[in-house]
C-alpha positions, -999 to 999 in steps of 0.1 A, spaced: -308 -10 80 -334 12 96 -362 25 71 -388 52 76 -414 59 48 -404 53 17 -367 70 27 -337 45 31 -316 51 61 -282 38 66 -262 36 94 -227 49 96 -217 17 103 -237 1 67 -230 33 47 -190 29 55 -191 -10 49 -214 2 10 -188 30 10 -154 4 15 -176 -23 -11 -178 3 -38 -136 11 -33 -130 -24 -39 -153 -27 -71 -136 4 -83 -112 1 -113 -82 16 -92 -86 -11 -66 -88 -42 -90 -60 -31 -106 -40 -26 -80 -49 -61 -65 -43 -78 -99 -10 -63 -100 -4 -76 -66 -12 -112 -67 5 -110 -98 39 -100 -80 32 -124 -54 27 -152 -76 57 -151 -99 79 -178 -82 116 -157 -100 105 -123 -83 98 -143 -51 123 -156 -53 151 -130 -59 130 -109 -32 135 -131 -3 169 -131 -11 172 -96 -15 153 -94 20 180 -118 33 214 -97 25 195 -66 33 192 -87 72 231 -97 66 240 -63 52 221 -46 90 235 -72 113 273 -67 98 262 -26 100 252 -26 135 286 -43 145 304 -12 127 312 -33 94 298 -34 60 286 -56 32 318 -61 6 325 -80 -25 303 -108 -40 274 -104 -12 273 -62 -20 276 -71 -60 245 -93 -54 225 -72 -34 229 -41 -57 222 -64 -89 190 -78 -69 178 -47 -60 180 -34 -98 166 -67 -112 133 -62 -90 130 -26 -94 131 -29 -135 109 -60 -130 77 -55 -154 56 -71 -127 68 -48 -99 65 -14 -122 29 -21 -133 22 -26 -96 41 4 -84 20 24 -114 -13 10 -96 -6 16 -61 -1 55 -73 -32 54 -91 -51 37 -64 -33 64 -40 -45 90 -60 -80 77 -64 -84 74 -22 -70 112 -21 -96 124 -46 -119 103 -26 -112 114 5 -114 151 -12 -151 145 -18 -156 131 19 -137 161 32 -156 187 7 -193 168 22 -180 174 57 -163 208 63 -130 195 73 -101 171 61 -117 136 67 -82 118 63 -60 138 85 -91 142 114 -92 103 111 -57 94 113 -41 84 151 -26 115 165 14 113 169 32 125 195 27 152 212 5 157 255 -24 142 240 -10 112 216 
C-alpha cells in the first residue's frame, strides 16, 4: 500500500480486495451464506435434491429420444420439485439471494453514480456480436 504524507493511497488492486472484504461482512452477504450452508447441510433436502437432479437427467435423456417421463417417475418428480420449493430452508435462502441481489445492484449504483457510467454492465464479458 503506497503512502505519501500523511494521505493513504490504495491501489485498485487493495481498494477492490477492502471493497469485496466489506461485501462479505455486510449483513446481506452473511445471510445469504448462512442460508446457504444451511440448505447444503440438511441431509432430507440433499437428499430429495439429488434425486430430483436424477429424474430431471432420466426425464432429458428419455426427451431427447422423443419420449417422456410417465407414471410413478413423473408423480415423483412433480412431488420432489414441490417438496423443495415449499422447503423453509430453500425459501429463506431464495429470500436472501434477492436481498443480497438487490444490495450488489444498489452497490453497484453507487460505483456507477462515482464513475459516470454503468460499472456492472461496462464490466461484464461482451456477448456476441464482431468484437465478442
Amino acid at each position: 500500500m503506497a503512502t505519501t504524507a500523511s494521505t493513504m493511497v490504495l491501489t485498485v488492486a487493495e481498494a477492490a480486495e477492502a471493497f469485496a472484504r466489506a461485501i462479505m461482512d455486510s449483513d446481506e452477504w452473511r445471510r445469504w451464506t448462512d442460508a446457504r450452508e444451511r440448505c447444503e447441510s440438511d441431509a432430507t433436502l440433499r437428499q430429495a435434491q439429488q434425486r430430483l437432479a436424477e429424474l430431471s437427467r432420466t426425464f432429458q435423456s428419455a426427451r431427447a429420444r422423443g419420449k417422456g417421463l410417465f407414471g410413478p417417475d413423473l408423480a415423483e418428480l412433480n412431488r420432489l420439485q414441490g417438496e423443495i420449493q415449499s422447503s423453509p430452508l430453500v425459501q429463506e435462502r431464495e429470500r436472501a439471494a434477492a436481498t443480497l441481489v438487490q444490495f450488489l445492484q444498489d452497490t453497484n449504483r453507487l460505483l456507477s453514480e462515482t464513475l459516470g457510467v454503468d460499472y456492472a454492465a461496462n464490466a461484464a464479458p461482451r456477448q456476441g456480436g464482431c468484437c465478442g
